[in-house]
C-alpha positions as a LaTeX table, in Angstrom:
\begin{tabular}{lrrr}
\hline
Residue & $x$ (\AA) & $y$ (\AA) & $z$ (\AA) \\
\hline
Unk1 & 9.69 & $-8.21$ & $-12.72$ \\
Unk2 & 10.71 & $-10.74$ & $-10.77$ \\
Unk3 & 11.25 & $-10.22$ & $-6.94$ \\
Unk4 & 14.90 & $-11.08$ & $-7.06$ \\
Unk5 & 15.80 & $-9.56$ & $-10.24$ \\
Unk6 & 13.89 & $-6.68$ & $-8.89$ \\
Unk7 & 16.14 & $-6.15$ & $-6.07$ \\
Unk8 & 19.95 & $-7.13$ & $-8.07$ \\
Unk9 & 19.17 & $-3.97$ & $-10.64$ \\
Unk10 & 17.81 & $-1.68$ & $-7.87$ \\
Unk11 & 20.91 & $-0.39$ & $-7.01$ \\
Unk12 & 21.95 & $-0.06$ & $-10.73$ \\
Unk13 & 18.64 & 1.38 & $-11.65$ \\
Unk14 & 19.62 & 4.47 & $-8.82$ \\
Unk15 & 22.66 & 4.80 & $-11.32$ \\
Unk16 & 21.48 & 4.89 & $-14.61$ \\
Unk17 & 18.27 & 6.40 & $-13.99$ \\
Unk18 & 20.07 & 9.96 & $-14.79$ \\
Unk19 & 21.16 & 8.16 & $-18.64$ \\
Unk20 & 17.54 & 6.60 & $-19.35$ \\
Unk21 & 14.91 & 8.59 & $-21.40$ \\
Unk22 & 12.12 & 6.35 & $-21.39$ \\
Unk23 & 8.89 & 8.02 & $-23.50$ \\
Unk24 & 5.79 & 8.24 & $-22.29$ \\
Unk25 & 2.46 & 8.00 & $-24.42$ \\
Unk26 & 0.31 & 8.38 & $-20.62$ \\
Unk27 & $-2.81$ & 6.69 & $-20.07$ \\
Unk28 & $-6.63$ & 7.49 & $-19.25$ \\
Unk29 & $-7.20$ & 6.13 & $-15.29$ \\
Unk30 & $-9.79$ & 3.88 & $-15.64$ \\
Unk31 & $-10.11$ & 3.24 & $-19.33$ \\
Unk32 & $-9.61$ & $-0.58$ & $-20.38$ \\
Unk33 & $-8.64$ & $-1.94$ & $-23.65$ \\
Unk34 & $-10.36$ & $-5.53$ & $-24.05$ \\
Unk35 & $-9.18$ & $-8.05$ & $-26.52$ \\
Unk36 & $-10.83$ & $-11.26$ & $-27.30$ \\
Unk37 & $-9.72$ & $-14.28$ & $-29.52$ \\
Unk38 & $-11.15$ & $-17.66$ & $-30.45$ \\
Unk39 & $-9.41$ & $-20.56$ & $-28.19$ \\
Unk40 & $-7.66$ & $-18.31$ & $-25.77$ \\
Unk41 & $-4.91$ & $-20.72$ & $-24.58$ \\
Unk42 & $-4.07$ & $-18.32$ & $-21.45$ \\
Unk43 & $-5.20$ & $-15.11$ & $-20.09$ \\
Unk44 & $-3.60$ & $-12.07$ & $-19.71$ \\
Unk45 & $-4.58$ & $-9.13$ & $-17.67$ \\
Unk46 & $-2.45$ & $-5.96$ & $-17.30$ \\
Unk47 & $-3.60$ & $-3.25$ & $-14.15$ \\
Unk48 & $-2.31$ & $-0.36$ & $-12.18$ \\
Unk49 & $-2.84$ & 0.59 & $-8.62$ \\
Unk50 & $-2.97$ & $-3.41$ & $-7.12$ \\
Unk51 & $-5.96$ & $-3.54$ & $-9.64$ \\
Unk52 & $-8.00$ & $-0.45$ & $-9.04$ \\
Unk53 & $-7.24$ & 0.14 & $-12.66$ \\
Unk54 & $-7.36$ & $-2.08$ & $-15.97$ \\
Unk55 & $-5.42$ & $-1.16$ & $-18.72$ \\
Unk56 & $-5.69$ & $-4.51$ & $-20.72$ \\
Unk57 & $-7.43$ & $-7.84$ & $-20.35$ \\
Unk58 & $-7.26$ & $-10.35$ & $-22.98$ \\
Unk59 & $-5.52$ & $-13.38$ & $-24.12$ \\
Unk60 & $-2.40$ & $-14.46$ & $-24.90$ \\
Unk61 & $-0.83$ & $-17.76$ & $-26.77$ \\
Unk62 & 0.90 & $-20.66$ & $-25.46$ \\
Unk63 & 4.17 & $-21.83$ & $-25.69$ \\
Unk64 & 5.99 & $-17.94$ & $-25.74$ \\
Unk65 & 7.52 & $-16.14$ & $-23.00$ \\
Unk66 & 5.41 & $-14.08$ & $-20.97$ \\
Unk67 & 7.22 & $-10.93$ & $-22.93$ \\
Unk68 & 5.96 & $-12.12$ & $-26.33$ \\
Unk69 & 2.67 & $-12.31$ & $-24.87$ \\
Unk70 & 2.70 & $-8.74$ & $-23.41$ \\
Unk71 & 4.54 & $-7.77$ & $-27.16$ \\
Unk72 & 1.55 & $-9.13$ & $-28.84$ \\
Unk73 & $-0.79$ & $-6.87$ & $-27.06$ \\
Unk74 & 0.66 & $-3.27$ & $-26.66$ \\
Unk75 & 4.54 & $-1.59$ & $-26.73$ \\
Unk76 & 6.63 & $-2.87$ & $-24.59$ \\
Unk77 & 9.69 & $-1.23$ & $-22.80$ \\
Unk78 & 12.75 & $-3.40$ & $-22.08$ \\
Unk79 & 15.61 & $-2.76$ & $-19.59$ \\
Unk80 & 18.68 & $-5.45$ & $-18.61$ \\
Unk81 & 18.82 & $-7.22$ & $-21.76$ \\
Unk82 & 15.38 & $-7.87$ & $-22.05$ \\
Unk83 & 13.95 & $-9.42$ & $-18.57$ \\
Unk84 & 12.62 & $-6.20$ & $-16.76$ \\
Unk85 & 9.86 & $-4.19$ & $-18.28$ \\
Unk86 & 10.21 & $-0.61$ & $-17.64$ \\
Unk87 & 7.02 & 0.86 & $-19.50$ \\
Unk88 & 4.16 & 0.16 & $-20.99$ \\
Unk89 & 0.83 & 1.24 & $-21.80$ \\
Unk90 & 2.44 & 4.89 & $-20.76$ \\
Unk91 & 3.52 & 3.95 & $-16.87$ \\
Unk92 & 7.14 & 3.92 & $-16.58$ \\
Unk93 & 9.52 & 2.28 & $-13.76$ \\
Unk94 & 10.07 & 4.98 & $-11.05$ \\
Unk95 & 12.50 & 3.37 & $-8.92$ \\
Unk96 & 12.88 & 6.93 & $-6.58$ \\
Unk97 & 9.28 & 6.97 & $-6.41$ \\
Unk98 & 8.92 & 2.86 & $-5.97$ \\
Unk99 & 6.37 & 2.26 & $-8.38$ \\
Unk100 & 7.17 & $-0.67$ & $-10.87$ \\
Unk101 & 5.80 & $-3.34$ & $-12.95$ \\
Unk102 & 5.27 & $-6.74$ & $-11.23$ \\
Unk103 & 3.66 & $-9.99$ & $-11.96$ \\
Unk104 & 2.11 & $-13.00$ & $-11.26$ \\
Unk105 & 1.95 & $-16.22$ & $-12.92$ \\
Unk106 & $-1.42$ & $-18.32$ & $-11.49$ \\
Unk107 & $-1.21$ & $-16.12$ & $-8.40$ \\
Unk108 & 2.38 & $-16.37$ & $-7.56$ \\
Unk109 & 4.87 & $-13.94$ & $-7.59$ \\
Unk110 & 6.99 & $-14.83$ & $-10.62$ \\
Unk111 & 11.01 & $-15.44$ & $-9.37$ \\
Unk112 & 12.18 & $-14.38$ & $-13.37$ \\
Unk113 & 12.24 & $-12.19$ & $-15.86$ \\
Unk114 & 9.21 & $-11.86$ & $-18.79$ \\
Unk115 & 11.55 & $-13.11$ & $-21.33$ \\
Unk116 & 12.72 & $-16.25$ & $-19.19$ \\
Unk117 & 8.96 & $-17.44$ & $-18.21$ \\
Unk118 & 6.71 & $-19.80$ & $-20.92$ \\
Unk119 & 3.34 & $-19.39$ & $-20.92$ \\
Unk120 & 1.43 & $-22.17$ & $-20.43$ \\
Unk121 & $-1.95$ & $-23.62$ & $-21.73$ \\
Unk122 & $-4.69$ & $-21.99$ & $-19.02$ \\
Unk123 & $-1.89$ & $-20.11$ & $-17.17$ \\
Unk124 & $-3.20$ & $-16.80$ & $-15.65$ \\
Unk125 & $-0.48$ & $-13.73$ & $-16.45$ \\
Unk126 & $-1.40$ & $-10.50$ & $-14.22$ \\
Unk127 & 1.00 & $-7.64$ & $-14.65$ \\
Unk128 & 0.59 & $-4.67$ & $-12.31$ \\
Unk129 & 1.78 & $-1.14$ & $-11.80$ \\
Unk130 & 2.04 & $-0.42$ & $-7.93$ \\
Unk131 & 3.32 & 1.37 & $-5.69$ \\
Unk132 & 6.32 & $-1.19$ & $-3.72$ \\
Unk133 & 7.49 & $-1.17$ & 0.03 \\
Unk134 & 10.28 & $-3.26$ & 1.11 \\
Unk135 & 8.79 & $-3.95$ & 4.09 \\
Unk136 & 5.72 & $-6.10$ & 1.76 \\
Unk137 & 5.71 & $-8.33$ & $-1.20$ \\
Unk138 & 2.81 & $-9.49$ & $-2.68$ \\
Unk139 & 4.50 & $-13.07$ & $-3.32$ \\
Unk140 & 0.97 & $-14.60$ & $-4.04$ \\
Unk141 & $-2.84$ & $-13.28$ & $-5.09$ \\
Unk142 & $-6.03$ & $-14.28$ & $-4.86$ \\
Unk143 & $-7.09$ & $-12.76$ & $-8.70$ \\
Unk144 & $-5.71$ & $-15.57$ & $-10.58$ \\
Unk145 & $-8.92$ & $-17.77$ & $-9.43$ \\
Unk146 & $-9.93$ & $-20.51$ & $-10.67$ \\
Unk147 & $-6.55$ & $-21.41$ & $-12.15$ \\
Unk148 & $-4.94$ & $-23.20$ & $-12.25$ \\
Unk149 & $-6.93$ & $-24.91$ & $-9.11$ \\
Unk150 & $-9.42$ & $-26.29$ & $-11.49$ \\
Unk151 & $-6.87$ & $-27.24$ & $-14.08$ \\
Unk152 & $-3.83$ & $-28.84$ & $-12.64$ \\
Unk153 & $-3.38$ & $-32.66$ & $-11.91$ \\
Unk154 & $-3.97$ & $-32.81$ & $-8.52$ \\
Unk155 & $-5.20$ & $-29.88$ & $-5.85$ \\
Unk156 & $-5.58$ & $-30.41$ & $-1.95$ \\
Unk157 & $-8.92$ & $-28.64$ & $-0.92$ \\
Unk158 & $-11.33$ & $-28.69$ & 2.03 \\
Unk159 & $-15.43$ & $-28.37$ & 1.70 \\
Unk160 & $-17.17$ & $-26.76$ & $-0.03$ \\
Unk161 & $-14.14$ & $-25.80$ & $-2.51$ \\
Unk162 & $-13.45$ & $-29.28$ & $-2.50$ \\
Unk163 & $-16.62$ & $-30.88$ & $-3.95$ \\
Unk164 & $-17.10$ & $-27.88$ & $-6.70$ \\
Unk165 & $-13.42$ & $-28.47$ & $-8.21$ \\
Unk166 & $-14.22$ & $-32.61$ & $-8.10$ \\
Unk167 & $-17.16$ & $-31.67$ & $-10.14$ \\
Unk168 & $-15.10$ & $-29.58$ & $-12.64$ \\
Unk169 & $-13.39$ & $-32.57$ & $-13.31$ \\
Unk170 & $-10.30$ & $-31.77$ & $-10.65$ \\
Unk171 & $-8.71$ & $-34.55$ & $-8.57$ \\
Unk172 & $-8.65$ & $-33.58$ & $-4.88$ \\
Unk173 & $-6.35$ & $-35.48$ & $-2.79$ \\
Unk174 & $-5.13$ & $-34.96$ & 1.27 \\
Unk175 & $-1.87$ & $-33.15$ & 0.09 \\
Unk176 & $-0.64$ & $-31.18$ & $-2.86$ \\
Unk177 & 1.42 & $-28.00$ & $-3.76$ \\
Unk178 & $-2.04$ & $-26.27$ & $-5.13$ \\
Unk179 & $-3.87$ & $-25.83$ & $-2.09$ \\
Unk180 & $-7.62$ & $-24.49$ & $-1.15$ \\
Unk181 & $-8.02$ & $-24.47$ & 3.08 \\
Unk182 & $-11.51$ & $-22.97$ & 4.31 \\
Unk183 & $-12.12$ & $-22.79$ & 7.93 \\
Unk184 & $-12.66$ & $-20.94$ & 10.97 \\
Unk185 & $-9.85$ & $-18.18$ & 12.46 \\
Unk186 & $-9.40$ & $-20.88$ & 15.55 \\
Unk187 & $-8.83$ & $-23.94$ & 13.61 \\
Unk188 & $-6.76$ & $-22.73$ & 10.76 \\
Unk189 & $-4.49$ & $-21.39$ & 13.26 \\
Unk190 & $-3.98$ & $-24.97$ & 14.97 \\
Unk191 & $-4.08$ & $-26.77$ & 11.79 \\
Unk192 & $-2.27$ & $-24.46$ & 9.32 \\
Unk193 & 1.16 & $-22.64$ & 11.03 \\
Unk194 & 2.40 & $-21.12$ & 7.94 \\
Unk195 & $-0.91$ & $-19.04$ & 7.25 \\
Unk196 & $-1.10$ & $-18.25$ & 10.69 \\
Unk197 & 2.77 & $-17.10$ & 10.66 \\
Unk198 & 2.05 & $-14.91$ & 7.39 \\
Unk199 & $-1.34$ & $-13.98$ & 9.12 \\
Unk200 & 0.13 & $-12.92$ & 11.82 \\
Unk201 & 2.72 & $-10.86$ & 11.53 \\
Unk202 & 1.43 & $-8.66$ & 8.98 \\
Unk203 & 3.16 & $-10.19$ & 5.76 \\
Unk204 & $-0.57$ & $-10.36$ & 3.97 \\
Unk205 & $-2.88$ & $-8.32$ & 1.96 \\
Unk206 & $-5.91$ & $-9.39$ & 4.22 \\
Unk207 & $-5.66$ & $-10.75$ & 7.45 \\
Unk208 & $-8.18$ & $-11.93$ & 10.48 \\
Unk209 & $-7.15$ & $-11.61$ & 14.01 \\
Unk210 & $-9.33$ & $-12.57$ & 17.17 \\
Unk211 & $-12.40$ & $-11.99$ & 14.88 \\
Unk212 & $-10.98$ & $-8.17$ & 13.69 \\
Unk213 & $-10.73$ & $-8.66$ & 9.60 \\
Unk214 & $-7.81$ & $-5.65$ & 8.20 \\
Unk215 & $-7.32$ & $-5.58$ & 4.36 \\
Unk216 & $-4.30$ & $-3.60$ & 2.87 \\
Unk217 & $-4.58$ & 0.07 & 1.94 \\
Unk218 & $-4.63$ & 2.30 & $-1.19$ \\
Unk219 & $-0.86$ & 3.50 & $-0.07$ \\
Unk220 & $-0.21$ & $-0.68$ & $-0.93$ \\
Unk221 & 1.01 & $-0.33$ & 2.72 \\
Unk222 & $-1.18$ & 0.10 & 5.75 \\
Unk223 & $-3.51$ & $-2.34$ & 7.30 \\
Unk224 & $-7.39$ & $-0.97$ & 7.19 \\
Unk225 & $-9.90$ & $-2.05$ & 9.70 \\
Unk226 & $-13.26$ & $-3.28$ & 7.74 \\
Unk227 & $-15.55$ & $-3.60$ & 10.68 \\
Unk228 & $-18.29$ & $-5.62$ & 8.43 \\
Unk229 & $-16.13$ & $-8.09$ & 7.51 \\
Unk230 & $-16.57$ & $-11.72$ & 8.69 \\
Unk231 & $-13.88$ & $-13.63$ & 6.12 \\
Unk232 & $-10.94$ & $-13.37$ & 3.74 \\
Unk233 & $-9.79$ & $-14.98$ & 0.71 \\
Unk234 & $-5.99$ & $-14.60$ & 0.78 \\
Unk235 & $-3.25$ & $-15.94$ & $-0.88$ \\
Unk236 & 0.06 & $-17.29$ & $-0.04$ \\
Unk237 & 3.31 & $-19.44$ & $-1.98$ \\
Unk238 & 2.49 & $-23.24$ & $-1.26$ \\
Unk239 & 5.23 & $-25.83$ & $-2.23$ \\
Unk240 & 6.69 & $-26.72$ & $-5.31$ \\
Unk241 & 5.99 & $-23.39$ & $-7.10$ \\
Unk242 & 2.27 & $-23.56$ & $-5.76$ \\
Unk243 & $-0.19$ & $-21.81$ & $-3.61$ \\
Unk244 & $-2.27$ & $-21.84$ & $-0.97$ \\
Unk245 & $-5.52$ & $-20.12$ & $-1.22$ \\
Unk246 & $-6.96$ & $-19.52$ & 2.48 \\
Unk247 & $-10.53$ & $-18.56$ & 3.01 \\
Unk248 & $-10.78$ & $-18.06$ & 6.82 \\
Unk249 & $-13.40$ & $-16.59$ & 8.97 \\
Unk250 & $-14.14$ & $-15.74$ & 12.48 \\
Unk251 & $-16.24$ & $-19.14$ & 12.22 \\
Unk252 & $-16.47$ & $-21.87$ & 10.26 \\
Unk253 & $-20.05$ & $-20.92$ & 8.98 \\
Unk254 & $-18.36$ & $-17.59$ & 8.08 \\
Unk255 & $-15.46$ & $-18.81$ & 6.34 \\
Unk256 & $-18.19$ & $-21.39$ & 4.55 \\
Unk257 & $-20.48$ & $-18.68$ & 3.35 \\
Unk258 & $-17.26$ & $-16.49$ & 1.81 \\
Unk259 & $-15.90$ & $-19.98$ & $-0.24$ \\
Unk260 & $-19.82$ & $-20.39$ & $-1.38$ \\
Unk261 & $-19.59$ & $-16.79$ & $-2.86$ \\
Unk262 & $-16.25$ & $-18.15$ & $-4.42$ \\
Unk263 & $-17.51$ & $-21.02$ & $-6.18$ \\
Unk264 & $-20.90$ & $-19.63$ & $-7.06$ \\
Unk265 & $-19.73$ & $-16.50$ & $-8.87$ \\
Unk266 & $-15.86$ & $-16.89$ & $-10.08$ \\
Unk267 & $-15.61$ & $-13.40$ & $-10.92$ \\
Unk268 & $-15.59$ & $-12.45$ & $-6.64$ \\
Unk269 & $-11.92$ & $-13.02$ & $-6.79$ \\
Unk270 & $-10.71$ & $-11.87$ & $-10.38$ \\
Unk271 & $-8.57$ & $-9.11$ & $-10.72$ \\
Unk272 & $-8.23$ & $-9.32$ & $-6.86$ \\
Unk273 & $-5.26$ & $-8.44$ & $-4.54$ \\
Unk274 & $-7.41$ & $-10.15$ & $-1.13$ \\
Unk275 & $-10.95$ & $-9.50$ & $-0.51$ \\
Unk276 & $-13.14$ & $-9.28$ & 2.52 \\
Unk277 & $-16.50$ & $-10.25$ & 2.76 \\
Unk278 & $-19.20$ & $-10.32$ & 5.33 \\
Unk279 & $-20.98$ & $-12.73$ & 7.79 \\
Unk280 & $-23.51$ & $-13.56$ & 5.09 \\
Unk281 & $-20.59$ & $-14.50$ & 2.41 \\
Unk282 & $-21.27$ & $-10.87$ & 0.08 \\
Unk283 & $-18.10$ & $-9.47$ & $-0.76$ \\
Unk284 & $-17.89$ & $-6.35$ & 1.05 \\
Unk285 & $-13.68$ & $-4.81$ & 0.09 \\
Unk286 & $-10.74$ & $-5.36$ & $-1.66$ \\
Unk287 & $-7.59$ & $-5.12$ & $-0.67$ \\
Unk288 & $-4.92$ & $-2.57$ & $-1.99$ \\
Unk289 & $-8.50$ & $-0.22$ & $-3.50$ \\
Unk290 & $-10.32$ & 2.47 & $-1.71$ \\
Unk291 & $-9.64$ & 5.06 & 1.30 \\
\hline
\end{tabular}
């Protein structure tokens, strides 16, 4: 649901939660249903728990909303004439208990409803069931990697990220709203002040500060100290409906080693809240899983 939408109906969620009878079919923790079809125009994953669990991963077709596309691969409950899901795949909308469906749209938070949002060739869907504080929003993930960097018409990205998405066809110029910055803790905070900002005071799912790496909890909302870690890959909104994906280390050579992992095996990030990994580039945590 999207963020805004999410917090209009809260207040007339707490009223009409008493007059809803939503059913529940529950669902096996852990178990995945997997659907594959010639062409896939997009992808579509569906999780619970900030990804600890899958429930569906799959494609979906191009040119419907982002509800047709969740329609077309399990039951879908509606609430508010349509835009906010309140169940599927047996995990309801608990809005005492703040859990709820959210998702993202090529990493970013999406700002409307499923049955207002296209899908596009290549787009990346994620819907997850988590646990939400009003003190954090997820407003952009790492999981959607590589799109759309690889895909769009232009993408601003430093080395090594830079010469792997020119080879995949990309154009990389100084400045666009898709964005790929790799660097060490030092000069990303000089040369990039709204990562640093975000970074700083707490706002994302990984962070780095004076060389101590912190990834976000199972509880979706305390910081945990990973003592191995040398680098994150986090996520934040860029401009113009993009976003910036950060890879930042304690060093430079750190933060290098992480975005090596990143373009050598695309499936580091996927499905992926933040992760951490360690001096020699192996990722080593994710955020939102785990004690």
């Amino acid at each position: 649901m999207a963020v805004h939408n999410r917090r209009r109906v809260r207040v007339a969620l707490a009223l009409l939660v008493a007059a809803m009878v939503l059913a529940g079919t529950g669902c096996e923790r852990r178990s995945a249903r997997s659907v594959s079809a010639p062409a896939a125009a997009a992808t579509l994953l569906v999780t619970s728990d900030l990804g600890a669990s899958v429930q569906y991963r799959g494609s979906a077709a191009a040119g419907g909303s982002v509800l047709d596309a969740l329609r077309a691969a399990t039951d879908v409950r509606t609430a508010y004439g349509g835009g906010f899901v309140s169940e599927m795949f047996g995990l309801r909308s608990d809005p005492g208990g703040r859990r709820d469906w959210i998702y993202w749209v090529n990493g970013r938070l999406a700002e409307r409803g499923a049955r207002d949002v296209r899908v596009g060739a290549g787009d990346h869907v994620w819907w997850d069931y988590q646990r939400w504080s009003p003190d954090r929003e997820l407003r952009a993930v790492v999981g959607a990697w590589p799109a759309p960097f690889a895909t769009v018409a232009t993408v601003a990205a430093d080395p090594p990220i830079a010469g792997w998405l020119r080879a995949r066809g990309a154009r990389v110029a100084a400045a666009a709203a898709w964005r790929v910055r790799v660097g060490g803790e030092r000069r990303l905070r000089r040369d990039d002040p709204e990562w640093a900002r975000a970074n700083d005071a707490g706002d994302l799912p990984a962070s780095i500060n004076d060389g101590v790496v912190r990834r976000l909890g199972a509880d979706g909302a305390s910081m945990v100290a990973v003592p191995d870690g040398a680098a994150v890959a986090v996520a934040l909104p860029g401009p113009r409906d993009g976003v910036t994906l950060v890879i930042v280390g304690r060093d430079v050579a750190a933060a290098r080693r992480a975005a090596t992992t990143v373009t050598t095996d695309e499936d580091a990030l996927a499905g992926h809240v933040a992760v951490v990994f360690d001096a020699d580039g192996a990722a080593i945590a994710v955020a939102g899983e785990g004690s």
